[in-house]
PAKOL-313537 format. One line per field, with one value per residue (C-alpha): residue number from 1; residue in three letters; x, y, z. Coordinates in steps of 0.05 Angstrom, whole numbers, plus 32768, in hexadecimal, padded with zeros to 4 digits. Each point is the difference from the previous one (the first is absolute). Layout:
BEGIN
num <- c(NUM ...)
residu <- c(ALA ...)
xx <- c(X ...)
yy <- c(Y ...)
zz <- c(Z ...)
END
This chain:
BEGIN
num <- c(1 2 3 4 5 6 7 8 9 10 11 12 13 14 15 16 17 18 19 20 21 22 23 24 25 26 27 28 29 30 31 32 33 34 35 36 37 38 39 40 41 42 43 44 45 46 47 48 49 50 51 52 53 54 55 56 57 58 59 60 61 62 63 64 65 66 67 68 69 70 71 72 73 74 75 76 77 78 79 80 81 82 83 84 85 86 87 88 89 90 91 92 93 94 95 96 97 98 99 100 101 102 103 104 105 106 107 108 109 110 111 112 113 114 115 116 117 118 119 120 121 122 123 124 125 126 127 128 129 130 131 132 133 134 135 136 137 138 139 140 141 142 143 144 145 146 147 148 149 150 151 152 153 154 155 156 157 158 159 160 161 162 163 164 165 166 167 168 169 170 171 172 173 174 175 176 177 178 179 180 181 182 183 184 185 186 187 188 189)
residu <- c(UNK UNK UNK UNK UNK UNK UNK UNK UNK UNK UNK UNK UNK UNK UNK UNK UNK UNK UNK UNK UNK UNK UNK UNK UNK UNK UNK UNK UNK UNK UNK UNK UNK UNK UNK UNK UNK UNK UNK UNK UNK UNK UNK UNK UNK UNK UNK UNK UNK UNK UNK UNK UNK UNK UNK UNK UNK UNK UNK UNK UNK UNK UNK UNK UNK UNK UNK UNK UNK UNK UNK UNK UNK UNK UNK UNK UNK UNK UNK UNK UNK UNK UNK UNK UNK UNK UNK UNK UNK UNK UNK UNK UNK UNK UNK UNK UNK UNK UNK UNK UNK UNK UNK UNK UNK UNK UNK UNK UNK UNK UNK UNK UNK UNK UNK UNK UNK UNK UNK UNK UNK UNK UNK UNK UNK UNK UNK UNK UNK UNK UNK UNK UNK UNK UNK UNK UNK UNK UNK UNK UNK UNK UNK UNK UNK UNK UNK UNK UNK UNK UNK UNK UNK UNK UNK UNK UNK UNK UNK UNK UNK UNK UNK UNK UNK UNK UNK UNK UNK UNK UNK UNK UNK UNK UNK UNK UNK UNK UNK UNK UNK UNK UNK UNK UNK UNK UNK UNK UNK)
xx <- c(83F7 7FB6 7FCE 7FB9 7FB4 7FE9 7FC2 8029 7FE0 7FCF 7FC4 8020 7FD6 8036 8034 803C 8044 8036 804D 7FFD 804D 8018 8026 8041 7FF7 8029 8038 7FD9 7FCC 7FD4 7FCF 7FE7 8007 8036 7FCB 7FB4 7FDB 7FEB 8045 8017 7FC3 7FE6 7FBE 7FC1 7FE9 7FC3 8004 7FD2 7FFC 8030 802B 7FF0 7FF2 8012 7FFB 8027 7FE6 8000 7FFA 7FEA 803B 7FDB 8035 7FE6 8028 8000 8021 8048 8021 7FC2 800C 7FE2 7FE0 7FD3 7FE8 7FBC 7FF8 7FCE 8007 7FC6 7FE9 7FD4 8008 803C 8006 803F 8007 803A 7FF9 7FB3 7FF9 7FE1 8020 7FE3 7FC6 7FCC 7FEF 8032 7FF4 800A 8011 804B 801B 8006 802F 803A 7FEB 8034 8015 8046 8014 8037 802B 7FCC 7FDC 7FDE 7FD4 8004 7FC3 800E 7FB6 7FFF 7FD6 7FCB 7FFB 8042 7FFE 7FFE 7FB5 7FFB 8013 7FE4 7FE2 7FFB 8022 7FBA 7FC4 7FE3 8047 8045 7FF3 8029 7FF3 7FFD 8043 8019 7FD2 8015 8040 7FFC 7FE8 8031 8035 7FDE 7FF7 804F 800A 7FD2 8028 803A 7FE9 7FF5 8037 8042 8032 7FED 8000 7FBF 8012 800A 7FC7 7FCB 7FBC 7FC1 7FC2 7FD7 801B 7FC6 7FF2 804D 7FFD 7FE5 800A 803B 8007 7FD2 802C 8030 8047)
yy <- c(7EE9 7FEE 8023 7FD5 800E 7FCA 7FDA 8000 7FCB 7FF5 801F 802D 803C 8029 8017 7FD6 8024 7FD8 801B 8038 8009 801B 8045 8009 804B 8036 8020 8024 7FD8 8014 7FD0 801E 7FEE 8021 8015 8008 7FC6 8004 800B 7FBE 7FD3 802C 801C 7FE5 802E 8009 8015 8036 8020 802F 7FDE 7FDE 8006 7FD8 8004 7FF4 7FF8 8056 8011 8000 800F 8017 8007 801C 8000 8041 8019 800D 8043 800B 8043 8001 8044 7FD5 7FCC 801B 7FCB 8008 7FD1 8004 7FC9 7FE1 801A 8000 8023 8003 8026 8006 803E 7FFF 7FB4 7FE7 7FC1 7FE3 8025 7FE4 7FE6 7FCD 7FCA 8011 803B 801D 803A 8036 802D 7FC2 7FEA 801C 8000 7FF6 8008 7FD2 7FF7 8030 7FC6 7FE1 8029 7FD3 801C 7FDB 8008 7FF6 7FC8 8016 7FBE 7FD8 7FB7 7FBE 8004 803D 7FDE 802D 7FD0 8037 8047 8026 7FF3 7FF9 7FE4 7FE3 7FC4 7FCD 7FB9 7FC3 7FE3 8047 8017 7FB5 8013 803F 7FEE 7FD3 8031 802A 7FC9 7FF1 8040 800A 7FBB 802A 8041 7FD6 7FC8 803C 7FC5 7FD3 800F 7FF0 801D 7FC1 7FD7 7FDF 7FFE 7FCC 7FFB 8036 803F 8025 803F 8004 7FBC 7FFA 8022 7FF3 803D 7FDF 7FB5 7FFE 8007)
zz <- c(7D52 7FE7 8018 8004 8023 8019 7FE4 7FB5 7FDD 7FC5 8027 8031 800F 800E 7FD4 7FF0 7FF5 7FE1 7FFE 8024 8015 804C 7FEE 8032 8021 7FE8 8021 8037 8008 7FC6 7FE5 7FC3 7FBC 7FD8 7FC9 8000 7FF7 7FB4 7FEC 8023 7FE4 7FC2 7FEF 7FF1 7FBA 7FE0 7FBD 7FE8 7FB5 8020 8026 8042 8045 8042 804E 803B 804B 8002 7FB8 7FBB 7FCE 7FB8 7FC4 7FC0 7FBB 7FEB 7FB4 8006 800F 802C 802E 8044 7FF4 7FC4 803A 801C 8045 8038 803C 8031 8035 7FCF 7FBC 7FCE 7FC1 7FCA 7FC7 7FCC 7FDA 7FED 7FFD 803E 8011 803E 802D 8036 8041 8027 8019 8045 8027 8002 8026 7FD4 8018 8000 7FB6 7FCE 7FB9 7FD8 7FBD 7FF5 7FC1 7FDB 7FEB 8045 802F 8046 802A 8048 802A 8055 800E 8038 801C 8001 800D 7FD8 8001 7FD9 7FBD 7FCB 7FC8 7FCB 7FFD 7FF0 8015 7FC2 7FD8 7FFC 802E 8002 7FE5 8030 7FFA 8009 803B 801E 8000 801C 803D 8009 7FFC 802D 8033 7FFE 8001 8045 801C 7FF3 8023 8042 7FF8 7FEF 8013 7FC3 7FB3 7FE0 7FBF 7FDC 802B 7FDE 802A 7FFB 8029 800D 7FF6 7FE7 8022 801A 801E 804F 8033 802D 802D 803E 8009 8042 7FEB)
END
């Protein structure tokens, strides 16, 4: 099944979705996908001199390459709403004030392999709006094509969150879906 808004058409101002598939319920009547979103569609990445950063509708995944045979007790990390800071050892590796705010007590840090440190940050306000452009205020923003992108995914990915019986996944989406795309919530069913 295809899933379309109406208005799709060279100047819609609404979002178009193309190939967006119906999803049968699972035994019990559960709609939900079988695996988070980003795993089913991928990620959106920003590389950084260190590795890169990207963002789903509730948070901000940040993995830094770190030497191998790194130990965790080497890995200096403070998480607070609006600050980050990561240290290997004595070389500071990424420090400053995010983009947006986070909720620190949920924001947490991995070492994985000994050669990746995943820090995974709480967005504070968690919609398709909130599409952070950059992952410090003053650095690591992402270029056009990228940022462009990102929004998109995070505007499927908000279709998805309100539409649980299709798969947007693998959707493509044109219009205007700046700023997560308009606002649906107030039309009659």
């Amino acid at each position: 099944t295809r899933a379309e808004k109406p208005g799709c058409g060279s100047n819609a101002e609404i979002p178009c979705v193309r190939s967006a598939r119906s999803v049968p319920p699972r035994p019990g009547g559960d709609w939900s996908m079988s695996a988070p979103f980003e795993e089913r569609s991928g990620v959106v990445p920003c590389a950084t001199p260190w590795g890169q950063w990207y963002q789903t509708l509730e948070e901000v995944f940040i993995e830094v390459q770190v030497p191998p045979g790194t130990r965790a007790q080497d890995i200096q990390c403070g998480l607070q709403s609006r600050h980050v800071a990561l240290a290997v050892g004595d070389r500071e590796i990424l420090k400053g004030k995010l983009f947006d705010s986070t909720i620190a007590d949920e924001g947490t840090w991995t070492l994985e392999d000994r050669k990746m440190v995943r820090i995974v940050l709480t967005k504070t306000k968690r919609d398709a709006a909130n599409c952070w452009t950059s992952l410090l205020e003053s650095g690591y923003a992402a270029d056009p094509w990228v940022q462009d992108q990102m929004q998109r995914k995070l505007t499927l990915e908000r279709f998805q969150k309100e539409n649980p019986g299709f798969d947007f996944s693998g959707a493509e989406i044109s219009g205007n879906y700046t700023k997560g795309g308009p606002d649906f919530s107030n039309l009659e069913k």
